[in-house]
C-alpha positions in Angstrom: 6.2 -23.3 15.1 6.1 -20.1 17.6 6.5 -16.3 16.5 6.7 -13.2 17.7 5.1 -10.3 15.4 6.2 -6.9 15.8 4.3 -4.0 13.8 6.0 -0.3 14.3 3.7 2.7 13.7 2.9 5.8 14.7 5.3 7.8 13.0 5.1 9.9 9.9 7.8 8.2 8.1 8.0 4.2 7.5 11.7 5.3 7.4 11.6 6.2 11.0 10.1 3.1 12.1 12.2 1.3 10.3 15.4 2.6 11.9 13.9 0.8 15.1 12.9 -2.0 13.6 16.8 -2.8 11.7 17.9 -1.5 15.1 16.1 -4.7 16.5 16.3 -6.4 14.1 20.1 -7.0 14.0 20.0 -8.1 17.8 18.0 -11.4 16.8 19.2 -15.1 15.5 15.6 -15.5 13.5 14.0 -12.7 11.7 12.3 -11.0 8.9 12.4 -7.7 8.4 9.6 -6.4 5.9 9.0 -2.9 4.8 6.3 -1.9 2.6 4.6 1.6 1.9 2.5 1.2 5.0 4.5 -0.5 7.1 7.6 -1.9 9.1 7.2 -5.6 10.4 10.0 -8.5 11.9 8.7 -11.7 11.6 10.7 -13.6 14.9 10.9 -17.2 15.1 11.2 -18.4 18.8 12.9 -21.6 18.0 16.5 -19.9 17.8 15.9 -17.4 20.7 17.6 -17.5 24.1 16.4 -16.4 27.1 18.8 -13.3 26.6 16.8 -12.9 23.7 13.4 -13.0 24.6 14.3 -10.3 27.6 15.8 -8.3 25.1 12.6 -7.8 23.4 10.5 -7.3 26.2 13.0 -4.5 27.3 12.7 -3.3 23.9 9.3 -2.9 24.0 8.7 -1.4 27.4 10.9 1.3 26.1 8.8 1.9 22.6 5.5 0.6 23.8 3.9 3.5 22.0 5.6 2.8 18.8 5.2 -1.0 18.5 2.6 -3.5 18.5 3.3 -6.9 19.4 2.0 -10.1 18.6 2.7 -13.3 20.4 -0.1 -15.6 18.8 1.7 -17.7 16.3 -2.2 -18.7 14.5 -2.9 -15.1 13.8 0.7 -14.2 13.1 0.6 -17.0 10.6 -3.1 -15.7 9.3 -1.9 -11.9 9.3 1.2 -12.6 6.8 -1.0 -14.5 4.4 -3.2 -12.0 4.0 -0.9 -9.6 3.5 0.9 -11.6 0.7 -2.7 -12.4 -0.7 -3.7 -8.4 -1.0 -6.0 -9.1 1.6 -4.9 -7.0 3.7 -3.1 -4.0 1.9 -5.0 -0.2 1.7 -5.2 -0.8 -2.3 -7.0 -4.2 -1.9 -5.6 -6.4 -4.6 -2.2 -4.7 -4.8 0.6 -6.7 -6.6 3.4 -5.2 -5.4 3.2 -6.8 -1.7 4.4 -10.5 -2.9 7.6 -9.0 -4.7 8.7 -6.6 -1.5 7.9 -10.0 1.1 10.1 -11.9 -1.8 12.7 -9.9 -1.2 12.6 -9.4 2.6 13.1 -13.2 2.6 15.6 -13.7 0.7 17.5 -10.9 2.4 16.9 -13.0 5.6 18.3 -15.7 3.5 21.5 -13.9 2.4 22.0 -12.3 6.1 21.6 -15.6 7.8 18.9 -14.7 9.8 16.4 -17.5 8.9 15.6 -20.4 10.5 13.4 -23.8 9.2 10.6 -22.5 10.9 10.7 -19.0 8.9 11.6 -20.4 5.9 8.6 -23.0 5.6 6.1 -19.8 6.8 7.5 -17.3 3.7 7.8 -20.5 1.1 4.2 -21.1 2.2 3.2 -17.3 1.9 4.5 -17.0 -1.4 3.2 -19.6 -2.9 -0.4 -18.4 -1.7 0.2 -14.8 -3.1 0.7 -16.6 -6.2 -1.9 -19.0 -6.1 -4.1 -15.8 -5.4 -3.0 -13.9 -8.0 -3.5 -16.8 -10.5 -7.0 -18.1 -9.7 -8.5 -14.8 -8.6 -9.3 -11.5 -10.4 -8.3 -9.8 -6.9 -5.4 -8.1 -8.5 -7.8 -6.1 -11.1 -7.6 -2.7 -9.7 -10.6 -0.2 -9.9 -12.3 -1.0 -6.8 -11.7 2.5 -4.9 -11.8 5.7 -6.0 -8.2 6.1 -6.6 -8.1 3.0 -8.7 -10.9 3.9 -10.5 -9.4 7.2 -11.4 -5.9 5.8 -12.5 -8.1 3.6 -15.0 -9.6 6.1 -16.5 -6.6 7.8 -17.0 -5.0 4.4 -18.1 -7.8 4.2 -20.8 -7.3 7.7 -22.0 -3.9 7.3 -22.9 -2.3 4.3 -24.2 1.2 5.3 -22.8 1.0 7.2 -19.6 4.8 6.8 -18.5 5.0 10.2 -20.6 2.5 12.1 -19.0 3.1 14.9 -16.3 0.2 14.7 -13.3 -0.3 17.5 -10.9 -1.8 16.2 -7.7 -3.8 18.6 -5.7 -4.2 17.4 -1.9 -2.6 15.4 0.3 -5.4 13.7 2.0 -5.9 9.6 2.4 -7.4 9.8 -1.5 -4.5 11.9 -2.6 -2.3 9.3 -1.0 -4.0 6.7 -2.1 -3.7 7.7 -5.3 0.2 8.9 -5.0 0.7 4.8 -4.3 -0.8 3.5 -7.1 0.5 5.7 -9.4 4.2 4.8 -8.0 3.3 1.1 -8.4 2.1 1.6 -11.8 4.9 4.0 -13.3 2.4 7.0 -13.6 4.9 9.8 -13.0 3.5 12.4 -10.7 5.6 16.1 -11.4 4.0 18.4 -9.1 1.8 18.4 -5.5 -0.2 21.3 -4.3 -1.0 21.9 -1.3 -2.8 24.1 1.6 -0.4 23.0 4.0 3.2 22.1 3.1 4.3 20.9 6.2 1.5 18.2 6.7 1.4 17.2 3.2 5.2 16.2 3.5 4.7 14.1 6.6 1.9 12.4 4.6 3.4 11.8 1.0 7.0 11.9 1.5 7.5 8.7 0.9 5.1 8.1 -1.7 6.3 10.9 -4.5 9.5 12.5 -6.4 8.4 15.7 -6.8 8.0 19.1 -5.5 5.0 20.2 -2.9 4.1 24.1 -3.2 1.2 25.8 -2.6 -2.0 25.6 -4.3 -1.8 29.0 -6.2 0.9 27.8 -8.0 -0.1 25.1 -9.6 -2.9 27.0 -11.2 -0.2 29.2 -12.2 1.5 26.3 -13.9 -1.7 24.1 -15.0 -0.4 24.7 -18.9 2.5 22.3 -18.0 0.8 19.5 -17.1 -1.4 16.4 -19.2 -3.2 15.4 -15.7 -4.8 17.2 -12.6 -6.0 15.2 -10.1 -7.9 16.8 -7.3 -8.8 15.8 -4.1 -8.1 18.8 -1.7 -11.3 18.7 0.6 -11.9 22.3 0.3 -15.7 23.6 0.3 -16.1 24.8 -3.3 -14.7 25.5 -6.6 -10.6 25.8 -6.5 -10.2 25.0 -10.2 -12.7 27.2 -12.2 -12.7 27.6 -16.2 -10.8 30.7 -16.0 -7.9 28.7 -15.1 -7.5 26.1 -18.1 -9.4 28.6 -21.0 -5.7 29.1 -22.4 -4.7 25.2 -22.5 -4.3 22.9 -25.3 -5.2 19.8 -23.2 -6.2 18.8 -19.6 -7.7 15.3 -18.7 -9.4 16.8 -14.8 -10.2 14.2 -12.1 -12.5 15.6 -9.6 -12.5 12.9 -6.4 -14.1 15.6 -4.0 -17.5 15.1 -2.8 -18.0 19.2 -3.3 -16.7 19.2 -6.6 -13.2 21.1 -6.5 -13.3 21.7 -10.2 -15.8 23.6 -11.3 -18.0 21.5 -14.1 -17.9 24.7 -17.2 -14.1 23.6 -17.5 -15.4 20.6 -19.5 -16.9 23.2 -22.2 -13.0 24.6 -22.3 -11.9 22.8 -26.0 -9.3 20.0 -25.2 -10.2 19.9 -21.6 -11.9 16.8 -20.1 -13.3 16.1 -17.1 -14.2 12.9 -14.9 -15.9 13.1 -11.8 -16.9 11.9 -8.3 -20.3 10.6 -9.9 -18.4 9.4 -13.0 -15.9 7.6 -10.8 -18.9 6.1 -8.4 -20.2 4.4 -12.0 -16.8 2.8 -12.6 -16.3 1.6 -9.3 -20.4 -0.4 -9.4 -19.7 -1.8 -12.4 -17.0 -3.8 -10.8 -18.3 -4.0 -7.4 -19.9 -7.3 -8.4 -16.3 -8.8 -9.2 -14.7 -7.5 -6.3 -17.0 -9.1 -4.2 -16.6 -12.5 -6.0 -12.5 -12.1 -6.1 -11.9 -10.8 -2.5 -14.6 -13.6 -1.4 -12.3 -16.1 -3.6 -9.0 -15.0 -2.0 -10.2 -15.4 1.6 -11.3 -18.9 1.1 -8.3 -19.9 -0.6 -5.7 -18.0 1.9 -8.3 -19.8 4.4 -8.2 -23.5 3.2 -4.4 -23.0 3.0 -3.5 -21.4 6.6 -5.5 -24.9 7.5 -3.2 -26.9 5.4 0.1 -25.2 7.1 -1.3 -25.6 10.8 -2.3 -29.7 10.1 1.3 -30.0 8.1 3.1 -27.8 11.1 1.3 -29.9 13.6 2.3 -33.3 12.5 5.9 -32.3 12.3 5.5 -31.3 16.3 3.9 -34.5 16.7 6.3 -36.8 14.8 9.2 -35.0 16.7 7.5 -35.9 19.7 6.9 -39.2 18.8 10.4 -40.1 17.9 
């Protein structure tokens, strides 16, 4: 029961590190290759690797050592992946999608023959924790940062929001935190707006279907959309009433500290307005069950990483013994 971990960053694009990580990961008898939102990881058993092998990675490394970080500590490799698959561990704490994409990673270790015992007992064993997690714990809830707050609200506004068209404005870690959970959720986000173009597609490529353009123009199109979400970080008003007087409807979100939308537009008829403070309420009122679920996951991802290390020890030992 030995691993090697390999986590690929610092790159604006997960599709960038994942081109090194397949490229690696098609040079190795034992490995799983899992891409999420966030990140690119391989999952190496060391039972099936040569000595070829093992050199191979350490060459591999020396050449990206500024794009890879490596993990040779089986326990925390072991505690890292089921912490992951619990929620644990993810930027929306709680997030559900996680156990489906390490679901498929595995089986497509399965399918590609590049699994081992060692790796398949590890995933079985995450999954089943992710599930066990998911079942016994309210962890999954969602709400518990600003950008989950916000989606519920807009979730409680309208019944069916797969209709709606949401205009983001921002691209900061809010604005992108946002972006994912909408894309996990099936909240269709039709336009971005933006100070900067060029940053804001290194930072929400991956995470939206739509167009960026400048800011100006999406208060030149505000009429077209059921949602604005704002979150630029700008000092001051950039939405004021004079720019959603001639709407029918507008449900505002206001996440900036500032305020970015200026409060009068909630006198506007058929335009309503949550806001930082609003959000701040939403998220205390759960705060209490957060504490109690993410406090419920860790002891149950706990108590089970225990189990697998006593049940992965004796099958050392009784090999050993025979």
């Amino acid at each position: 029961m030995e691993y090697i971990h390999l986590e690929f960053f610092n790159y604006p694009s997960c599709d960038k590190s994942g081109t090194l990580a397949r490229e690696l990961e098609g040079l190795l008898p034992a490995v799983i290759f899992l891409k999420t939102c966030q990140r690119c990881e391989l999952y190496i058993s060391k039972e099936l690797l040569t000595t070829s092998h093992t050199s191979l990675i350490e060459k591999y490394l020396g050449e990206h050592s500024d794009k890879v970080l490596a993990e040779y500590d089986s326990e925390k490799i072991i505690n890292h992946l089921f912490n992951v698959v619990s929620g644990l561990a993810s930027q929306v704490v709680g997030e559900t999608e996680i156990q489906g994409q390490i679901k498929a990673a595995y089986l497509v270790s399965i399918d590609t023959g590049k699994i081992d015992s060692s790796l398949h007992r590890l995933f079985q064993k995450a999954l089943f924790i992710g599930k066990k997690v998911r079942s016994e714990t309210r962890l999954s809830d969602g709400g518990f940062s600003y950008a989950g707050a916000a989606f519920r609200a807009i979730k409680e506004k309208f019944s069916d929001y797969s209709t709606l068209k949401v205009a983001v404005f921002g691209a900061g870690s809010i604005a992108q935190e946002f972006s994912l959970i909408a894309k996990k959720n099936g909240l269709p986000i039709s336009g971005v707006f933006v100070r900067n173009i060029e940053k804001a597609e290194d930072s929400l490529n991956e995470l939206i279907d739509c167009p960026i353009s400048i800011i100006q123009e999406g208060l030149l199109s505000l009429n077209q959309f059921d949602v604005l979400v704002c979150a630029t970080g700008a000092d001051g008003f950039v939405v004021k009433s004079n720019h959603v007087h001639h709407l029918d409807s507008l449900f505002c979100v206001d996440f900036s500290s500032s305020a970015n939308i200026q409060p009068s537009v909630e006198d506007v008829q058929g335009v309503t307005l949550v806001t930082l403070e609003n959000l701040v309420q939403r998220i205390n009122s759960v705060s209490k069950n957060r504490e109690m679920a993410i406090s419920s996951a860790t002891q149950i991802v706990n108590a089970e990483f225990s189990c697998f290390l006593k049940v992965e020890s004796a099958k050392v030992s009784s090999l050993v013994l025979a």
